[in-house]
N, C-alpha and C positions, 0 to 999 in steps of 0.2 A: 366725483360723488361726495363732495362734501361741500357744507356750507357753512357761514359764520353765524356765530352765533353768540349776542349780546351779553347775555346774562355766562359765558363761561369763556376758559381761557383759549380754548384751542377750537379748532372746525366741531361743526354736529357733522356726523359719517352716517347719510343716507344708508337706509339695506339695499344688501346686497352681497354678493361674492367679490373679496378682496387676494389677490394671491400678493405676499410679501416677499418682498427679495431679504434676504438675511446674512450676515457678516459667513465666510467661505473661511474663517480661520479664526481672525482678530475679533472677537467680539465687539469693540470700538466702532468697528465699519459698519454702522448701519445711519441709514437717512432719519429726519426729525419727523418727515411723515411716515416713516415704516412704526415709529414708536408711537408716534398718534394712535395707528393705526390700532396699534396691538393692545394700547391703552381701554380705547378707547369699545372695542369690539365686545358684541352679545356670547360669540360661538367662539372658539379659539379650536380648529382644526388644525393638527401638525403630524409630520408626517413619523413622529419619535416624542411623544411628548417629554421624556427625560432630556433633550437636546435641549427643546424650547425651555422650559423651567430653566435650565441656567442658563438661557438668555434676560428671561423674563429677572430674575433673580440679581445677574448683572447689572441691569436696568430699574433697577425700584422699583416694578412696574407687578401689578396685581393682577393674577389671572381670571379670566371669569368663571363663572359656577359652571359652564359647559364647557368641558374639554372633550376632544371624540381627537382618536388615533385615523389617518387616511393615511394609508400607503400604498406601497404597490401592490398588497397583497390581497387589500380589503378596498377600493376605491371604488371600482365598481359597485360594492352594495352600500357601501357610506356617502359615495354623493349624492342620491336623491333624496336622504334622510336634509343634507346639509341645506341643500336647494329648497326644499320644502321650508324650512327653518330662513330663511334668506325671505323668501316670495312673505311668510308671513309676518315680516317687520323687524328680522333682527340683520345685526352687522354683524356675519360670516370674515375673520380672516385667515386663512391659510398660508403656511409656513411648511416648509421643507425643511429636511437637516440644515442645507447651507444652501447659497444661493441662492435663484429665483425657480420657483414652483413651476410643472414641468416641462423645462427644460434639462431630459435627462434626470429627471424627477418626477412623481409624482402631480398631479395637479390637471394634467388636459382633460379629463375623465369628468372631473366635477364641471371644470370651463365648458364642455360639449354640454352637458346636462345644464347650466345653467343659460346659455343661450338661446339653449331647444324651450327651454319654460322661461324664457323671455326675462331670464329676473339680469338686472344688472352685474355688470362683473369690472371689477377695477384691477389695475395692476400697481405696485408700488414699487419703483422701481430700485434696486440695491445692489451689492458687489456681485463680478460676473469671471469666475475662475480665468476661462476663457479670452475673455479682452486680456486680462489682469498677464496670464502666459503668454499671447501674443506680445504685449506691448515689452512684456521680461524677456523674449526671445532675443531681441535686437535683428528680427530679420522684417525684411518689407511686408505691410502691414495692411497695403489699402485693398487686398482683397485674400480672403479668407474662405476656406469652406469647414464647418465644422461636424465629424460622424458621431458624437458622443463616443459610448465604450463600442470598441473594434468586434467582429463577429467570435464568435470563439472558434472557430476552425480555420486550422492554416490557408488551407485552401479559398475558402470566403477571402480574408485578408490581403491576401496574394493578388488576387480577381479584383478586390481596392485600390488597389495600390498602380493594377493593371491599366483599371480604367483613369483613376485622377491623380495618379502621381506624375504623369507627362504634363498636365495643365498647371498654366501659370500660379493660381491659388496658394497660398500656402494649405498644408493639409491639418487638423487638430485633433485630438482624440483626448479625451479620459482613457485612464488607465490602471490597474488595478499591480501593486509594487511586483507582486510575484510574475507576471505576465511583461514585465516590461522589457526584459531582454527581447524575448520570441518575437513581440510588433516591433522592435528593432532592426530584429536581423532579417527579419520579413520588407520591412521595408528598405533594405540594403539592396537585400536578392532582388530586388523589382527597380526600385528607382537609382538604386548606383549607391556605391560606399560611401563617394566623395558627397554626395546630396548632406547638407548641413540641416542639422537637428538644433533642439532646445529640449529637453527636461526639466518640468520646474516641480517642486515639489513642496509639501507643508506650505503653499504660497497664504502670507498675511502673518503667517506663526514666525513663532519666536528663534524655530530652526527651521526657517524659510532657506532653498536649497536651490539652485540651477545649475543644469551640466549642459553645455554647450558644447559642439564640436561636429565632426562628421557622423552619420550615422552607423559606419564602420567600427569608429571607436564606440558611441555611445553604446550599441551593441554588447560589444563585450564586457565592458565596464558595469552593464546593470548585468547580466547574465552571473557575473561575480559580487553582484553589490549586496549586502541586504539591507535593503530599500524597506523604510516606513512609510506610511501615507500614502494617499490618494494621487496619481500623476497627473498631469495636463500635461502631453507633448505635442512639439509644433515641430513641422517640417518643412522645408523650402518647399516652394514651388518648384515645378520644370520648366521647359521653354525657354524664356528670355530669363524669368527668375529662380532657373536652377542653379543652386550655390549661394542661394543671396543675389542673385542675378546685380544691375551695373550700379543700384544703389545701395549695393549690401554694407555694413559697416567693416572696416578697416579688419579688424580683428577677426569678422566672418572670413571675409574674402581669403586673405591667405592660410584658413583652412587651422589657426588658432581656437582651440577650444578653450571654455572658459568655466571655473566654477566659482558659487560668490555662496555664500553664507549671509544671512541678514539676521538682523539681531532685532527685530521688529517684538513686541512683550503684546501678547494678549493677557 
């Protein structure tokens, strides 16, 4: 949705709906087209405008005269305002806290409404919590299933864990610090103690965190922890790749847990 254009330095950005992937910690982590993007935009819809401003602020970058709030609370009646504003000639982009718009955020609401009224919708693609803990896990990687945040009743969780903790997938989940014990031990009671975890936490920040280990131990260790920040946990697969199954790294396999500290400066 964008095209060159002679007389300036960067793309002209047809109308339309843009949803922007945005740095998940480090402010640094963002694409040169997510910053076009935002540069460059009529409407600037976010899902916290206080967020956005110190991104915008980090980046040099001047806001436009229309800021409108979309969240979870208010999207349904803010997106046909946005789509209206899109359809009549302006460049709409949208931002989430972190991440990419939603996914486990905000954002599908305007994308359905913008489709249904035919106006164009771009994506720009940016940091993804999810690959980012996967790939920090160190467990086998080439097939994944992700639930966002886990149900809030034990029982729900339990019936999760019932139906795909036997399958080879690894499992993922967001997770909220105070709650991280319970999907722990929940997922012990179900898939087995020995089943090897990841906990990654603050990922991108500057007290970026990982706790590796069995889910037995991880269990009790967050149930005592107090944990800051937002989690992404991964969890082995079952079947051939429960444990880390035959390609699991040295330090999975025999059942070594692991914790690392990164010193990464937003």
């Amino acid at each position: 949705m964008t095209a060159p254009d002679p007389d300036r330095d960067g793309p002209v950005l047809t109308p339309g709906i843009y949803l922007v992937g945005t740095p998940i910690g480090n402010l640094q982590d963002i694409t040169l087209r997510a910053l076009q993007v935002l540069a460059g935009a009529d409407v600037l819809a976010c899902e916290d405008t206080r967020v956005t401003r110190k991104l915008f602020s980090r980046h040099g970058l001047s806001a436009p005269a229309t800021i409108v709030s979309c969240n979870d609370h208010n999207e349904q009646a803010v997106a046909p305002r946005l789509v209206k504003l899109a359809a009549a000639g302006k460049v709409v982009a949208f931002t989430s806290d972190a991440g990419m718009p939603g996914v486990s955020d905000p954002g599908h609401i305007l994308v359905r409404e913008a489709l249904q009224a035919g106006v164009p919708v771009d994506v720009i693609p940016g940091p993804s919590a999810v690959a980012t803990a996967v790939a920090m896990s160190g467990m086998p990687a080439s097939m994944f299933t992700f639930f966002g945040f886990p149900p809030r009743r034990d029982g729900r969780v339990s019936q999760l864990f019932r139906d795909h903790g036997g399958l080879r997938p690894a499992l993922v989940f967001y997770e909220s610090p105070r709650r991280l014990g319970r999907l722990l031990a929940l997922a012990a009671a179900v898939c087995g103690g020995d089943r090897l975890g990841a906990v990654c936490l603050e990922l991108t920040k500057k007290f970026q965190r990982v706790k590796r280990g069995r889910l037995d131990e991880l269990a009790t260790f967050f149930q005592n922890d107090e944990t800051r920040g937002e989690a992404v946990v991964v969890i082995a697969g079952g079947g051939r790749g429960r444990g880390g199954g035959d390609d699991a790294p040295e330090d999975a396999a025999d059942g070594r847990d692991e914790e690392s500290f990164g010193e990464i400066h937003d």
